[in-house]
C-alpha positions as CSV (number, residue, x, y, z in Angstrom):
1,X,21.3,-9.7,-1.1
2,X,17.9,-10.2,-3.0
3,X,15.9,-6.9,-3.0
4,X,12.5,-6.2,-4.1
5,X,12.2,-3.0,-5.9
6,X,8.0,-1.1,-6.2
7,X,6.9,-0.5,-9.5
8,X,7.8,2.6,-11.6
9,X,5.1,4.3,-11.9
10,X,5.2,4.0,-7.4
11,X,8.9,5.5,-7.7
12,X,8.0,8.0,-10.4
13,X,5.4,9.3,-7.6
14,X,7.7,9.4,-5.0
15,X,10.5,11.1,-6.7
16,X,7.7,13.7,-7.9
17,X,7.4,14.6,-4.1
18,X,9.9,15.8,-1.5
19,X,10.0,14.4,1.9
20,X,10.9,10.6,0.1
21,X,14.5,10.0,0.1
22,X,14.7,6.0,1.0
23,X,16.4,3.9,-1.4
24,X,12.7,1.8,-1.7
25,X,14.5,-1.4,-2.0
26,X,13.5,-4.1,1.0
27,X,15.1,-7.7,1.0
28,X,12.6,-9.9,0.0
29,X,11.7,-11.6,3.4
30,X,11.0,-7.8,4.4
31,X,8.9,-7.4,1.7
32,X,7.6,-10.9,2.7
33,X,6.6,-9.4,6.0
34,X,5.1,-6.5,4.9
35,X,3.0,-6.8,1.8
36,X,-0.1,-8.6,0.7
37,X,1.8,-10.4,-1.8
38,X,3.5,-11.8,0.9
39,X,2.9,-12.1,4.5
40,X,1.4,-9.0,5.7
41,X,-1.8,-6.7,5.1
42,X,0.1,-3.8,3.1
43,X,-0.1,-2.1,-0.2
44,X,2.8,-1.8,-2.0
45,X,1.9,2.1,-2.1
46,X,1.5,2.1,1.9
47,X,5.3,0.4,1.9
48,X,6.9,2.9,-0.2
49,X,4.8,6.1,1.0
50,X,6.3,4.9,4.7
51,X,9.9,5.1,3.5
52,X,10.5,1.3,4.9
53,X,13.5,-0.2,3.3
54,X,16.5,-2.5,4.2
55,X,19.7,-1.2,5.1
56,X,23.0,-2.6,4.8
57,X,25.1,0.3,5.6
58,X,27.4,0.3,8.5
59,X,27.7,4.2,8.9
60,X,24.4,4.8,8.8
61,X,23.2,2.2,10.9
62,X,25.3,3.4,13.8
63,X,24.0,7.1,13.0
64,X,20.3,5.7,13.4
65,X,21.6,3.4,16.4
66,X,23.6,6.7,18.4
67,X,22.2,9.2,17.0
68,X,25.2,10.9,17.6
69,X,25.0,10.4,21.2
70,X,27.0,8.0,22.6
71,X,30.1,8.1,24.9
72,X,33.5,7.1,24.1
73,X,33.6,4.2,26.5
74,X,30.1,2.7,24.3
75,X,31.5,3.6,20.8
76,X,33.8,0.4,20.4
77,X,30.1,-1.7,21.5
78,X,27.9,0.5,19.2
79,X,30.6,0.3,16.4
80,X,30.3,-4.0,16.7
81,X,26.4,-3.1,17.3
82,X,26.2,-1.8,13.3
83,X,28.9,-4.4,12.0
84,X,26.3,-7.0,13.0
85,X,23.0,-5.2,11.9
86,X,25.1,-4.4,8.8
87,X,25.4,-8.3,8.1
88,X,22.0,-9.3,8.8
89,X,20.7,-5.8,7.0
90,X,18.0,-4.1,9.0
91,X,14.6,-2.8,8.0
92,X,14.3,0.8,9.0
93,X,10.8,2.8,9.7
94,X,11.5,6.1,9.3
95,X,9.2,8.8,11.4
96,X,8.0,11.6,9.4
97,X,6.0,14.9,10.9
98,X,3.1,16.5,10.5
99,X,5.0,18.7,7.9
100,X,4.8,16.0,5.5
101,X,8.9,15.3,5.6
102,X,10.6,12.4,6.5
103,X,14.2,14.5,6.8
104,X,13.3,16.1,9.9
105,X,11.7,15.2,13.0
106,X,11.9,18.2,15.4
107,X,15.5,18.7,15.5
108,X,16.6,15.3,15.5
109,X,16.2,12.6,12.7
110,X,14.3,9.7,14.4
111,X,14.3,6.2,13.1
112,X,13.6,2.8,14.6
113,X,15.0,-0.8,13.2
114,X,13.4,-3.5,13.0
115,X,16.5,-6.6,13.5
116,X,16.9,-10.6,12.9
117,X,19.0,-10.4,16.3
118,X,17.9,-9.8,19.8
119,X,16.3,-7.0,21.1
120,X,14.1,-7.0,17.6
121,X,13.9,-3.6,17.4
122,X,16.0,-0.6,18.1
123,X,15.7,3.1,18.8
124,X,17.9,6.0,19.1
125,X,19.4,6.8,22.4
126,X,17.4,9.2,24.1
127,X,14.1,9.9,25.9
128,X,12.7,11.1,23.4
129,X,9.7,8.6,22.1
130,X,7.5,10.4,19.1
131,X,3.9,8.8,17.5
132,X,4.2,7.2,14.5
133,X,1.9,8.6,12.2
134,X,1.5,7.1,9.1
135,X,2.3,9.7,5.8
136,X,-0.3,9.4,4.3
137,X,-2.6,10.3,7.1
138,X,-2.3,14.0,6.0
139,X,0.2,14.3,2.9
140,X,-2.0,15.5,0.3
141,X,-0.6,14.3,-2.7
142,X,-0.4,11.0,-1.2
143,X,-4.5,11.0,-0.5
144,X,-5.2,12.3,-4.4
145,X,-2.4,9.7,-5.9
146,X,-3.9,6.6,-3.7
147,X,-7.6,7.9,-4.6
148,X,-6.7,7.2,-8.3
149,X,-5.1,4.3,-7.5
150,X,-8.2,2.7,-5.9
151,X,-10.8,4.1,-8.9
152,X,-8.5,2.4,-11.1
153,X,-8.5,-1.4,-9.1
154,X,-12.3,-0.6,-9.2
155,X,-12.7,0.0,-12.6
156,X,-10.7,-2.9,-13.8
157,X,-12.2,-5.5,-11.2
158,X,-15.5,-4.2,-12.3
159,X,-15.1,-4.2,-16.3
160,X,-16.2,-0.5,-15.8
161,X,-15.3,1.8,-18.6
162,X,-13.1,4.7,-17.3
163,X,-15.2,7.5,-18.8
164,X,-15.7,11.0,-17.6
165,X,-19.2,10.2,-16.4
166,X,-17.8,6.9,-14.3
167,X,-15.3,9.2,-12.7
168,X,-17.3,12.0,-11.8
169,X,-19.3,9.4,-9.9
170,X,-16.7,7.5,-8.0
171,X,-15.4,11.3,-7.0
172,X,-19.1,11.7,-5.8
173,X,-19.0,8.4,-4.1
174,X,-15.2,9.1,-2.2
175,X,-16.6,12.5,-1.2
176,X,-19.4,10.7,0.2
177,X,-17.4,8.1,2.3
178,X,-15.0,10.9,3.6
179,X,-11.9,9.6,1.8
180,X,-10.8,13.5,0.8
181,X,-8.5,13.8,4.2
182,X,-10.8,13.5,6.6
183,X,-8.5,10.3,7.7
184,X,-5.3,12.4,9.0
185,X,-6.9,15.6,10.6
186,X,-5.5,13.8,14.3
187,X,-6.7,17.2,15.3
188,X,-10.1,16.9,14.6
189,X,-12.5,16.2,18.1
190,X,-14.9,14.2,15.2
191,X,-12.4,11.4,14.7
192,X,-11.8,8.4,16.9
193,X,-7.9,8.3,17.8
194,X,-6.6,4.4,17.8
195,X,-3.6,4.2,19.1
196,X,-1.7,0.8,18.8
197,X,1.4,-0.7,19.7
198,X,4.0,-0.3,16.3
199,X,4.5,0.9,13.2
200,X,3.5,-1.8,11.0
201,X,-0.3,-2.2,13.0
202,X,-1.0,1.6,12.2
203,X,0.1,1.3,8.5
204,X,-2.3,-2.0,8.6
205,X,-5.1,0.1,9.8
206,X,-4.4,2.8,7.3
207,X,-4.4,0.1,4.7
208,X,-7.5,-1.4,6.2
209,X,-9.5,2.1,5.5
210,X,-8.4,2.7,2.2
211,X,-9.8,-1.4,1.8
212,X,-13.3,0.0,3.2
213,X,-13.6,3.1,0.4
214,X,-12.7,0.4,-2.4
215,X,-15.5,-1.7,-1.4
216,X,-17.9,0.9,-1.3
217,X,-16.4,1.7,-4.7
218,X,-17.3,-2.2,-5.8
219,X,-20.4,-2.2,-4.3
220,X,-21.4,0.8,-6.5
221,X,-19.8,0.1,-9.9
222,X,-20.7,-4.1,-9.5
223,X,-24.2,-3.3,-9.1
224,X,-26.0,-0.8,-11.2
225,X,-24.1,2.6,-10.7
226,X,-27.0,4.6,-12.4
227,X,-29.4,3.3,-8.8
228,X,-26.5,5.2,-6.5
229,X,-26.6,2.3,-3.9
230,X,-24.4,4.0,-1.7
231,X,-26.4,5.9,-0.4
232,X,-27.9,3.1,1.3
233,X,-24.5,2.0,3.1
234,X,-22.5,2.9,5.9
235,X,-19.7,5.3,5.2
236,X,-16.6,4.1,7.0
237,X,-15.9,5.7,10.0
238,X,-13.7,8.6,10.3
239,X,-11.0,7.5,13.0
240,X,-6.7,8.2,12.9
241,X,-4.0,6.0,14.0
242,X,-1.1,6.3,16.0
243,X,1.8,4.0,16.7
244,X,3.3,3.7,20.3
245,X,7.2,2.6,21.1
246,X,5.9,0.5,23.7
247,X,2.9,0.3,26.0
248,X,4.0,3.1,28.2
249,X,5.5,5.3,25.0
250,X,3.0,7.8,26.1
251,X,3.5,8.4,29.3
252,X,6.1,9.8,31.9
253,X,6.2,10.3,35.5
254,X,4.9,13.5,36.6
255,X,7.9,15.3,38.4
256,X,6.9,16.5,41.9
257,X,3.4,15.0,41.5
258,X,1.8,11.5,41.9
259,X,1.0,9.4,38.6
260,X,2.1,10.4,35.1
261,X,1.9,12.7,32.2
262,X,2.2,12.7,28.7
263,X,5.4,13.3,27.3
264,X,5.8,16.6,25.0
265,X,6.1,15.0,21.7
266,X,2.9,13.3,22.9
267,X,1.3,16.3,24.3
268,X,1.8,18.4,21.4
269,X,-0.1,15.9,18.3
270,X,-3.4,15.0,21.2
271,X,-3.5,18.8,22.5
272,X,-6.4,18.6,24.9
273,X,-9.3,18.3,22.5
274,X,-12.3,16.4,24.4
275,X,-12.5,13.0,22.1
276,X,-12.2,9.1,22.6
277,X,-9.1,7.4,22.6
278,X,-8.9,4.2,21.7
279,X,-6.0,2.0,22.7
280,X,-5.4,-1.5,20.7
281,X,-2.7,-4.1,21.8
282,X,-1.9,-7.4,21.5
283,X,-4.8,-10.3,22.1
284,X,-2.5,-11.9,24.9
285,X,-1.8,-8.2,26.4
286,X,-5.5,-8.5,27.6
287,X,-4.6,-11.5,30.5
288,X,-1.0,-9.3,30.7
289,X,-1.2,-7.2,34.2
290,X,1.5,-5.3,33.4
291,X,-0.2,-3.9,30.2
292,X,-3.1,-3.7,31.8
293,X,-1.9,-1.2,34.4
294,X,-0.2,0.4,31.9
295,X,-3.5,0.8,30.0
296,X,-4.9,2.2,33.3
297,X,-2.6,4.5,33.7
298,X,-2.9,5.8,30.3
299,X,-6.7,6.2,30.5
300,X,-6.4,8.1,34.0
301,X,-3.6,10.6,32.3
302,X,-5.8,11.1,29.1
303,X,-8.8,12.1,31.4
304,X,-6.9,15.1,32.5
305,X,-6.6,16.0,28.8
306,X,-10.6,15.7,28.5
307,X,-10.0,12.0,27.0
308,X,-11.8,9.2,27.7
309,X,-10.0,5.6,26.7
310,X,-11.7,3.0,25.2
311,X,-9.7,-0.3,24.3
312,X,-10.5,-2.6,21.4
313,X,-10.1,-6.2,22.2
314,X,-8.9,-8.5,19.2
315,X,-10.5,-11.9,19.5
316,X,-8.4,-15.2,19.7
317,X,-7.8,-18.1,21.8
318,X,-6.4,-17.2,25.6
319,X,-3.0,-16.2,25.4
320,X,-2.6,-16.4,21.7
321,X,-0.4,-13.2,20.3
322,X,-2.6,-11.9,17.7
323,X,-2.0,-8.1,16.7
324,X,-4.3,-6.0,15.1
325,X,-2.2,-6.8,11.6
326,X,-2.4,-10.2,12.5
327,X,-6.0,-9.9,12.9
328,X,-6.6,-8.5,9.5
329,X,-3.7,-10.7,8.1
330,X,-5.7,-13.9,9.3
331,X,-9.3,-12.9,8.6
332,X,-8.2,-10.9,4.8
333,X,-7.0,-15.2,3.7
334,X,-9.9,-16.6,4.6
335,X,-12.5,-14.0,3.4
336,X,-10.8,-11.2,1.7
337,X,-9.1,-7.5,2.2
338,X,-12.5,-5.8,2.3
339,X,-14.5,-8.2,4.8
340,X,-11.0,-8.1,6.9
341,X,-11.6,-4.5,7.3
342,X,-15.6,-4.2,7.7
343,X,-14.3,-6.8,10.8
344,X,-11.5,-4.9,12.3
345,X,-13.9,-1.6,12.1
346,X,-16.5,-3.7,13.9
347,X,-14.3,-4.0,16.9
348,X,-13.2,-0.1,16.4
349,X,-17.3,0.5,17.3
350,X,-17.5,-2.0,20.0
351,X,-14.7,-0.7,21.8
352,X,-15.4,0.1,25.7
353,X,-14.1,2.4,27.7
354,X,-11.8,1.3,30.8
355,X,-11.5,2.5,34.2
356,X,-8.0,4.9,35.5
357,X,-5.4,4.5,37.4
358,X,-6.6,0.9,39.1
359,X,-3.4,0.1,41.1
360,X,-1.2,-2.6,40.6
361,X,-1.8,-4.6,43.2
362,X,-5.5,-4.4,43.0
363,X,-5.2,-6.1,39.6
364,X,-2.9,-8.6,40.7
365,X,-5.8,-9.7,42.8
366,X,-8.3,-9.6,40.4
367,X,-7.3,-11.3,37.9
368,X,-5.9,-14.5,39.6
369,X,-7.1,-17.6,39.2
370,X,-9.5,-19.6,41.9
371,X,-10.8,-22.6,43.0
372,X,-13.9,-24.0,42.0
373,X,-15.3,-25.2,45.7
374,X,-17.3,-28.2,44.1
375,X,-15.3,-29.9,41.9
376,X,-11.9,-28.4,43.4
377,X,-10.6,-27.3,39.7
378,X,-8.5,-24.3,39.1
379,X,-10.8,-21.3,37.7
380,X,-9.2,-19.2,34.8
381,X,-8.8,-15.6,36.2
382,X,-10.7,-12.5,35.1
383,X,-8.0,-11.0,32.5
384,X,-6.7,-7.4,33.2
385,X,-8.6,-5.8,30.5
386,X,-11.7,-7.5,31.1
387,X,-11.5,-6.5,34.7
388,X,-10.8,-2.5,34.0
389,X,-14.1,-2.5,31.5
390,X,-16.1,-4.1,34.0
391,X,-14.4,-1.7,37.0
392,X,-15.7,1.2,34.5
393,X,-19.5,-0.2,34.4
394,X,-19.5,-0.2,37.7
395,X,-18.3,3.0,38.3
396,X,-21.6,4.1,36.3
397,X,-23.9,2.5,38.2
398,X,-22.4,4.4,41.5
C-alpha cells in the first residue's frame, strides 16, 4: 500500500510530545484528501498534530469499530466488518481531550473511520457522541511549534533576514493578532463558538486561522516592517471550532420533558457561558428541512444555556454540496490560502442568528414551492434556513 510519511523534523516534534502515538503514515489518496498538496485545505502540521492516519489492521479496526461492546450474536458480522475495512484500509480521526492526550477520552478511547465502502464513516457502538476539537486548539507546544513554523514561511517568502530584531517583531505582531492561545480557550464568553458538521471542516478552519496570522505576518515583513503597518489592520477574530457527528450530535431528548437537551459530553465543553454559537453545515443543508429543524432545535436548546445561534451560510448554486472545507478548498485555487480565509471569516461576521424550536410541520409549509398566478410557473421555495433567519427578524420587530 503506498503511504505518505510527514517530514522529520514534523515526527521529531511529535515524538518530543506525549499524547501522539499514530503511526503518521496515510495512503496517498488520504493524504490526497487531506492536504494542500493535494486535495484538501490542510497543513501537513494540522494532519499529523490530528493523529489522522490509515489503518490496515484487522484487530484494531474491530476494537475501534466494537469498542469492546458487541454481542456474541454480532461478533461473526463485526469480525467480516474489519476484514473488509482491513482491505480497503481506513483513515482513522482520533478524538483527543481537553487534557491534551489522544490515549484517553473519558473512560473510553473514541475514534471514528472514515471508509471507501458504505456507510462512509463509522463510530463506536454507543450513545456516546463527543466534539471534536482540534489539538491544537489548546496544546501548547503545538501553538509555540506552529508559531515558528509560520515566522519561518514568512521569512523565506519575504527574503527577510531571520535576525533577532525581525523576530522580536513578528512576536510583537502574533501577540498583537491573538495567535498566543487565544484560539482554543472554548471557554472563553469572548470567542465566537463555530460548530460544524466533521472533523476534517474544523481542522480546515483551524488551518484557515493560522492562514489569517501568516498574512498579517506578509503584510508586515513585505512592506516596510520599520512603518508597523499592522497596526492599521484587522486582527483576526478570536472564534473556536467544534466538530459535530451529525446534525443532531448535540442534542438528546429531554427525558420526562418536551424538546431536547444537550448531551453530557456536550454539556460539559459549552458550560452555560452567555456567548454566540455559530452553527455551519453543508450549502445544500440550507433548502434541507430536516437540517433545518434540526438547526432549530439546536438554537432553542442553546438558549436555555444563555446561547444564542447564529448560522453561517456558505454560498453556491441551489442544492450544490459545498462544505465549509470545500469552500476554502475552491476559493484558496483560485485566489490563494490567505484570501480563502479573509473570505470564510467574512461569512463567520455575517452570520445571523435563527429562530428555536419552529416545528416541523411549520417548515414543511414554508418552504414549498408555489405557483406564480401570472405566468402559472413553479416558484422555488423559501429554503429552511432562510426561513428560520427571517422567522428571527420578525420576532424583533414584535
Amino acid at each position: 500500500m503506498p503511504t505518505v510519511q510527514f517530514t522529520p523534523e514534523t515526527i521529531n516534534f511529535l515524538a518530543r510530545n506525549e499524547g501522539f502515538r499514530g503511526k503518521h503514515l496515510l495512503r496517498e489518496d488520504h493524504y490526497d484528501r487531506l492536504s494542500r498538496n493535494g486535495r484538501g485545505y490542510l497543513r501537513d502540521q494540522t494532519i499529523a498534530m490530528a493523529n489522522l492516519y490509515t489503518c490496515v489492521s484487522e484487530p484494531q479496526l474491530l476494537t475501534i469499530y466494537t469498542d469492546g461492546q458487541f454481542a456474541a450474536q454480532q461478533e461473526s458480522q463485526n469480525r467480516h466488518l474489519a476484514e473488509t475495512l482491513a482491505r480497503t484500509g481506513c483513515l482513522v480521526i482520533p478524538f483527543p481531550q481537553m487534557g491534551g492526550t489522544l490515549e484517553e477520552l473519558g473512560a473510553r478511547n473514541w475514534q471514528r473511520m472514515r471508509t471507501d465502502i458504505e456507510p462512509k464513516y463509522f463510530s463506536p457502538l454507543g450513545a456516546f457522541n463527543p466534539p471534536y476539537m482540534p489539538l491544537g486548539y489548546f496544546f501548547p507546544p503545538f501553538i509555540s511549534w506552529m508559531k515558528g513554523q509560520i515566522m519561518d514561511a514568512v521569512f523565506a517568502k519575504t527574503n527577510t533576514s531571520k535576525n533577532p530584531e525581525n523576530i522580536q517583531l513578528a512576536e510583537e505582531v502574533l501577540q498583537w493578532s491573538g495567535y498566543n492561545g487565544l484560539f482554543g480557550d472554548i471557554y472563553n464568553p469572548r470567542l465566537d463558538l463555530i460548530v460544524v458538521e466533521g472533523e476534517f471542516k474544523a481542522l480546515s478552519i483551524y488551518d484557515a486561522w493560522l492562514d489569517l496570522h501568516e498574512s498579517i505576518l506578509m503584510d508586515v515583513f513585505r512592506d516596510n516592517p520599520h512603518h508597523y503597518p499592522y497596526r492599521d489592520l484587522t486582527p483576526p477574530p478570536f472564534v473556536a471550532c467544534l466538530g459535530i457527528v451529525g446534525v443532531w450530535g448535540m442534542l438528546r431528548k429531554n427525558k420526562g420533558k418536551q424538546g431536547y437537551e444537550l448531551r453530557p459530553e456536550w454539556a460539559d465543553v459549552l458550560g452555560s457561558v452567555p456567548r454566540s454559537v455559530k452553527v455551519c453545515f453543508d450549502s445544500d443543508s440550507e433548502w434541507n428541512i430536516q437540517i433545518g429543524h434540526a438547526a432549530s432545535q439546536m438554537a432553542q436548546t442553546l438558549m436555555l444555556y444563555k446561547m444564542r445561534t447564529e448560522y453561517i451560510s456558505i454560498p453556491s448554486p441551489i442544492h450544490k454540496k459545498l462544505g465549509a472545507d470545500d469552500f476554502l478548498v475552491e476559493s484558496a485555487q483560485t485566489k490563494g490560502y490567505y484570501e480563502a480565509a479573509q473570505e470564510f471569516y467574512h461569512l463567520v461576521q455575517n452570520a445571523e442568528p435563527l429562530a428555536g424550536g419552529v416545528p416541523f410541520n411549520e417548515l414543511v409549509q414554508a418552504t414549498q414551492a408555489t405557483v406564480d398566478p401570472e405566468t402559472k410557473a413553479e416558484v422555488q421555495g423559501q429554503s429552511a434556513i432562510g426561513y428560520l433567519k427571517q422567522k428571527y427578524r420578525q420576532s424583533l420587530l414584535k
